[in-house]
C-alpha positions in Angstrom: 16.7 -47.4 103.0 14.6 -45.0 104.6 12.9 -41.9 102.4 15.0 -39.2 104.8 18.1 -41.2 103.4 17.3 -41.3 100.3 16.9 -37.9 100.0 20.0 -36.5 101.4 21.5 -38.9 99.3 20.4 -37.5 95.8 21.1 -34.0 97.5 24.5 -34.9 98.0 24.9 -36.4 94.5 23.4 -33.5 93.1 25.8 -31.6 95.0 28.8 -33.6 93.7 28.1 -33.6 90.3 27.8 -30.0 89.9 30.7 -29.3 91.7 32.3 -31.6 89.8 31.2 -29.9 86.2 31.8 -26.4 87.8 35.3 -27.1 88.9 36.2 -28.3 85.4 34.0 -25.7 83.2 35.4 -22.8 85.1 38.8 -24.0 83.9 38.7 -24.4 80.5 37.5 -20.9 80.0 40.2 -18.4 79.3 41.0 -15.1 80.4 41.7 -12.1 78.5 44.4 -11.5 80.6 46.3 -14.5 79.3 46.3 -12.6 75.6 49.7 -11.7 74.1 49.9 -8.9 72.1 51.1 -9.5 68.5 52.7 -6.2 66.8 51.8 -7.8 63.4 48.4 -8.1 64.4 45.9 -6.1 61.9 43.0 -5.0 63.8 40.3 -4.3 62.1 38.0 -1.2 62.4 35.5 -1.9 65.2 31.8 -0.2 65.4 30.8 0.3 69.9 27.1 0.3 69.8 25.7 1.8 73.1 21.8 2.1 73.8 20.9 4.8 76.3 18.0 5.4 77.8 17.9 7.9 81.8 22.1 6.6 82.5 23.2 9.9 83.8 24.1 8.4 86.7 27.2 6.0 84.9 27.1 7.3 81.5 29.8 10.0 81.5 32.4 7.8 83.0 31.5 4.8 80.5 31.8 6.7 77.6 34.8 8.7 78.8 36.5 4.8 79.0 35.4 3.9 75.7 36.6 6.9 74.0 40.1 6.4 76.0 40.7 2.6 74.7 44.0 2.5 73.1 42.1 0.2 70.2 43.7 1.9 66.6 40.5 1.9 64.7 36.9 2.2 66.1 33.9 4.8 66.2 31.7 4.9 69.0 27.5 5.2 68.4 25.6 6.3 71.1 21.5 5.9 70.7 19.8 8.0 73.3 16.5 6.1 73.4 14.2 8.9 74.5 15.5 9.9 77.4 14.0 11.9 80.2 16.7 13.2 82.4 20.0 14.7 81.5 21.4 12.1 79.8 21.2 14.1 76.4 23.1 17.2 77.7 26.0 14.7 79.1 25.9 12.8 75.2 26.0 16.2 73.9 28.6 17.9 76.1 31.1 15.0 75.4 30.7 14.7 71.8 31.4 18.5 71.3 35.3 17.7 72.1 34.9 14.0 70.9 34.6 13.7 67.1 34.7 10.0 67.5 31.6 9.6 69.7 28.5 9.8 67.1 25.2 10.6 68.5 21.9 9.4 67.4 18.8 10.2 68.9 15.3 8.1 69.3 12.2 10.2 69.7 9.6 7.0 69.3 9.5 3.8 69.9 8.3 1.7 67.3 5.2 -0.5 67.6 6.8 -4.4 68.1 10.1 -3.1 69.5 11.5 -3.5 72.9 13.6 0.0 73.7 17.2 -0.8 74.2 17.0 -3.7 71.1 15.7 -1.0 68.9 18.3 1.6 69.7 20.9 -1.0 69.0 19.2 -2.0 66.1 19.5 1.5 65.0 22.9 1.9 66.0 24.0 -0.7 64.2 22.7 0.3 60.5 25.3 3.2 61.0 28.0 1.3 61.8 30.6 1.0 59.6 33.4 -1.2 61.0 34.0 -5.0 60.5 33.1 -6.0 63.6 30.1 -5.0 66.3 30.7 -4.4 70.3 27.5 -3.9 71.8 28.1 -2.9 75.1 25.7 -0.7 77.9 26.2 2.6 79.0 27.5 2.1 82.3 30.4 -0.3 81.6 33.3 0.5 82.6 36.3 -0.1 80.3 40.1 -0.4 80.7 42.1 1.1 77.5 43.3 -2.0 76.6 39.9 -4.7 76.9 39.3 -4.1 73.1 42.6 -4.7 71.3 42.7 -8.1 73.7 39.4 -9.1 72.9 40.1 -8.4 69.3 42.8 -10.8 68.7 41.5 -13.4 70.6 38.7 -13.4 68.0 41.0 -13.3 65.6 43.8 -15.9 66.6 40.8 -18.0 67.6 38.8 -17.7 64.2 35.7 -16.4 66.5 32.7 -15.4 64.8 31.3 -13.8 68.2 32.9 -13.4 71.7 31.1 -12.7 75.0 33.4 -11.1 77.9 32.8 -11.0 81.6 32.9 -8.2 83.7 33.3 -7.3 87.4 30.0 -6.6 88.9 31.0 -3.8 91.2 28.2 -4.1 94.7 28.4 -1.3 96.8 26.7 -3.6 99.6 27.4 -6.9 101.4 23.9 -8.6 100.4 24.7 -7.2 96.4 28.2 -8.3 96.7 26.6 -11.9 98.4 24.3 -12.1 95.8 26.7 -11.2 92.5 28.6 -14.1 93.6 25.5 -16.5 93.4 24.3 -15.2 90.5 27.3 -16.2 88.6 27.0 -20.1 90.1 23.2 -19.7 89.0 24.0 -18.1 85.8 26.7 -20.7 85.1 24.5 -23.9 85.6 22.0 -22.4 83.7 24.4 -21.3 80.7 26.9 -23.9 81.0 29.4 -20.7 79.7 32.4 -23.5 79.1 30.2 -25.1 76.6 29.1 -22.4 74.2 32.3 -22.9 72.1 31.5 -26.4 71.6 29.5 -26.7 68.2 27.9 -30.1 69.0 26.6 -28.3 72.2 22.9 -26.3 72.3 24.3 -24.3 74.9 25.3 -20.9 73.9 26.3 -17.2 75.6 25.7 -13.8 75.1 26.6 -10.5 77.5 25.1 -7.7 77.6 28.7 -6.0 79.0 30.5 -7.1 76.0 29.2 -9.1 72.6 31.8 -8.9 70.2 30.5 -10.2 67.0 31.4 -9.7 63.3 29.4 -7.7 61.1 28.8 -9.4 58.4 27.7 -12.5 60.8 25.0 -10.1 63.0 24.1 -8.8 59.8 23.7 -12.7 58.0 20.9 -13.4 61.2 19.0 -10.4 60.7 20.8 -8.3 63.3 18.1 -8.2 66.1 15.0 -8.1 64.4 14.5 -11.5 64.8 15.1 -10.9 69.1 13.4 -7.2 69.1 11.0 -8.2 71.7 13.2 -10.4 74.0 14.4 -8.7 77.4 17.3 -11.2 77.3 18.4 -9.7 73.8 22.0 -10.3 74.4 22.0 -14.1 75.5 19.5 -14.5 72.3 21.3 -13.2 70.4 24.5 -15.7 71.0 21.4 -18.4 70.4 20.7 -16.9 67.1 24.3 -16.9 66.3 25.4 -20.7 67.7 22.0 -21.7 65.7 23.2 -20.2 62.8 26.5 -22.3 62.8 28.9 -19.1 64.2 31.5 -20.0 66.7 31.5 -18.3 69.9 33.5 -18.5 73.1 33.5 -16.7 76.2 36.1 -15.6 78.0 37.2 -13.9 81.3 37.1 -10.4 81.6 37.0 -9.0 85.0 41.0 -7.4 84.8 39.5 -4.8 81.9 35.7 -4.4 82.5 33.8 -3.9 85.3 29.8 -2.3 85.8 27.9 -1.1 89.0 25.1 -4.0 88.6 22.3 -2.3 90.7 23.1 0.2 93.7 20.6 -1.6 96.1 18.2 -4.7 97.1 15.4 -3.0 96.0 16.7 -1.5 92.6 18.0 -5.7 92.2 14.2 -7.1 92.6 13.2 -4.5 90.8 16.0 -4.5 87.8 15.5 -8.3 87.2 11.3 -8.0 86.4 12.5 -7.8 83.2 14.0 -10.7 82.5 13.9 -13.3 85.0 10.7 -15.1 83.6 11.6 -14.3 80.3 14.9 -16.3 80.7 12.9 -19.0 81.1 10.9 -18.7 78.0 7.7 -17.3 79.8 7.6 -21.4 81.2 5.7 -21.6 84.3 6.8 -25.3 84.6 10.8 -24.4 84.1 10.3 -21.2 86.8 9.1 -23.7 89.3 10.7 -26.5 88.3 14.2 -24.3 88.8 12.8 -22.7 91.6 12.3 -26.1 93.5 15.7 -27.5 92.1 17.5 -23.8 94.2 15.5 -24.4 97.5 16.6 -28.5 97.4 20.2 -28.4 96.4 21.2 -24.6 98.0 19.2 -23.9 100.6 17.6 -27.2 102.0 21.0 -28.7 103.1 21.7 -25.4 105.2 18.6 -25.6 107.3 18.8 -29.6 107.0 22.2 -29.2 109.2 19.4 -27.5 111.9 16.8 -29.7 111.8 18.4 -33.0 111.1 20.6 -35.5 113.5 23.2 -38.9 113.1 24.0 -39.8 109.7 21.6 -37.4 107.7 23.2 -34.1 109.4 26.4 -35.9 108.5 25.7 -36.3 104.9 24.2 -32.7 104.7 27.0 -31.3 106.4 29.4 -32.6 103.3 27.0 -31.5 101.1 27.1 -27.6 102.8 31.0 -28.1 102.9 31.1 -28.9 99.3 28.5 -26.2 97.8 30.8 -23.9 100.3 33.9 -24.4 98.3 32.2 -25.1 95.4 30.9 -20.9 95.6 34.7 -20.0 96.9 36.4 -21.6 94.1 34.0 -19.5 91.6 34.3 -16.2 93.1 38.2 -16.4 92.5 37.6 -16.7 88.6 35.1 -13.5 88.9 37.3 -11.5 91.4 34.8 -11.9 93.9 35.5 -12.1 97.4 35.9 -16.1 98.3 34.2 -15.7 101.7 31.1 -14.3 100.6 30.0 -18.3 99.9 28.6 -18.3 103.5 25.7 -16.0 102.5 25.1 -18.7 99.3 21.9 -19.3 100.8 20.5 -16.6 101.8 21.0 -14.9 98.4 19.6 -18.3 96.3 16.5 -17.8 98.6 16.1 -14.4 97.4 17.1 -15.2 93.8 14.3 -17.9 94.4 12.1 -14.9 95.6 12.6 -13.1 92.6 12.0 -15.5 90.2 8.6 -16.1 91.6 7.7 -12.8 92.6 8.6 -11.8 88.6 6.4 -14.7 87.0 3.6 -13.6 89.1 3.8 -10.0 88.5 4.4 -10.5 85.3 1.5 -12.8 84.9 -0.5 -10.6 86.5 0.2 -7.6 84.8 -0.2 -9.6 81.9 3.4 -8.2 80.8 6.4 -6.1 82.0 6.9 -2.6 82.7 10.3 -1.9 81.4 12.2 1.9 81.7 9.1 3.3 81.3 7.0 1.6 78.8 4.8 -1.2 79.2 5.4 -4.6 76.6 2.1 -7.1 76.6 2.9 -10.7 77.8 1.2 -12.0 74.8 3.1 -9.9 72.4 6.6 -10.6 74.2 5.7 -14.5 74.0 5.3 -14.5 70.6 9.0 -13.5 69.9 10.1 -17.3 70.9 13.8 -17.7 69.3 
């Protein structure tokens, strides 16, 4: 067997098996949707913890959703976290008509804190319902995601529940590339398995983490994740650690959020977190970056500059990852079609992850909504 054989033969197998787990994980996780309502359900009062920090762009139509969800009990916290454009006026306009909307305000940034996990941290010591929805300030909610997501926790015994939203592109290379970030996302996560407690894998969204109070408050809320730019995925670690069951569940009907508004605001939006999701590890960047340029990009070219039997096997391979991308997007309300620009947006996710560790490296840190976080400080918060 030659070595050109063998390699489009552990592409292809590759291939398969991820197909494979895909096509089965995306189906055991439920959508909110499916929830019944139960008129004997109790709901119990929840506390919305939103950090803000220069969202006047989103902000007013986030919070105007939040304040019109037809959830019985709740109070909504907004933190503005030192904010330099008119954010403040729009928090302070809507809570003069609002008297559920309660406004803190941040003038300094503790030394050892990240921004937005500080403001949360902050809103949450002045929450006072039984359960915690941390959520940003430019998610967009429909009136009834709350109540759902409630008894699901409920009826399901949940300690915390993640939600997925629809990531709203305004362009065909941001729509392209939503749709491979959630097949990128997913093999990295492994979603379907966070409810599983013999599995390590775990979730957390930063759209929508439902969690109980008395649980967030049992792992030391997010003091023990204050300097992690992935706060909400560690803090489901923290949680599954703990012993707490999570789950995940669709969420697209009832939540959506404009992600980023271009390319460049994209490359620039994910500096903050793309070598941090992999635990500051130069090996796991370029180990994952290798494993994206093999398995979903290789086999496209390969179909160009490959003949006989190897353009054969690639060819199944692209036909495969293809439908593999389609069948996703339909669980994410993303358009099916935008699989043919699969790689063309994994080479620029590869891009980014690079172009972040070296930056990032070289910066010796990250510059994050205006204030700059040490790379040696940031590793030292390992969870």
């Amino acid at each position: 067997m030659t070595l050109s054989l063998c390699i489009v033969l552990v592409v292809l197998l590759c291939t398969v098996l991820v197909a494979i787990e895909m096509f089965i994980g995306h189906r055991s996780v439920r959508a909110l949707r499916d929830v019944v309502s139960d008129t004997s359900q109790i709901f119990p009062k929840v506390s919305i913890i939103v950090a803000a920090r220069n969202e006047q762009r989103n902000i007013r139509e986030a919070l105007q959703s939040l304040l019109n969800l037809s959830y019985p009990d709740y109070e909504l916290i907004v933190v503005n976290d030192r904010s330099e454009d008119d954010t403040q006026s729009i928090l302070e306009q809507l809570s003069a008509s609002q008297p559920r909307l309660k406004l803190l305000q941040i003038s300094e940034l503790p030394s050892g804190w990240l921004g937005k996990n500080h403001a949360l941290w902050v809103g949450s010591q002045q929450a006072t319902g039984e359960l915690l929805l941390f959520t940003d300030a430019d998610i967009i909610m429909e009136p009834t995601v709350l109540s759902r997501a409630v008894i699901f926790l409920e009826h399901n015994q949940v300690d915390h529940l993640a939600v997925t939203p629809l990531m709203r592109m305004p362009t065909l290379v941001l729509g392209m590339f939503g749709t491979a970030f959630i097949i990128i996302f997913s093999l990295f996560v492994r979603p379907w398995k966070a409810k599983d407690p013999h599995s390590r894998f775990h979730i957390g969204i930063g759209a929508f983490n439902l969690v109980r109070t008395r649980v967030y408050r049992s792992i030391g809320g997010h003091v023990p994740i204050r300097l992690r730019p992935d706060d909400d995925i560690k803090l489901g670690k923290l949680l599954k650690k703990e012993g707490y069951k999570q789950d995940v569940v669709y969420g697209s009907d009832y939540l959506a959020v404009e992600w980023y508004a271009s390319t460049g605001e994209l490359i620039r939006g994910l500096e903050k977190n793309a070598f941090s999701g992999a635990d500051y590890s130069i090996a796991l960047v370029l180990a994952g970056a290798l494993f994206h340029l093999f398995c979903s990009v290789w086999p496209f070219l390969a179909l160009v500059v490959t003949s006989g039997a190897d353009q054969g096997i690639y060819l199944a391979s692209v036909v495969i990852i293809l439908l593999m991308v389609a069948d996703c997007a339909r669980f994410h309300q993303t358009r099916s079609w935008y699989a043919i620009g699969y790689p063309l947006v994994s080479a620029l996710f590869v891009y980014i992850m690079l172009r972040t560790m070296i930056m990032n490296l070289f910066q010796g840190g990250i510059y994050w909504r205006g204030t700059f976080y040490s790379l040696t400080e940031l590793k030292k918060n390992q969870v």
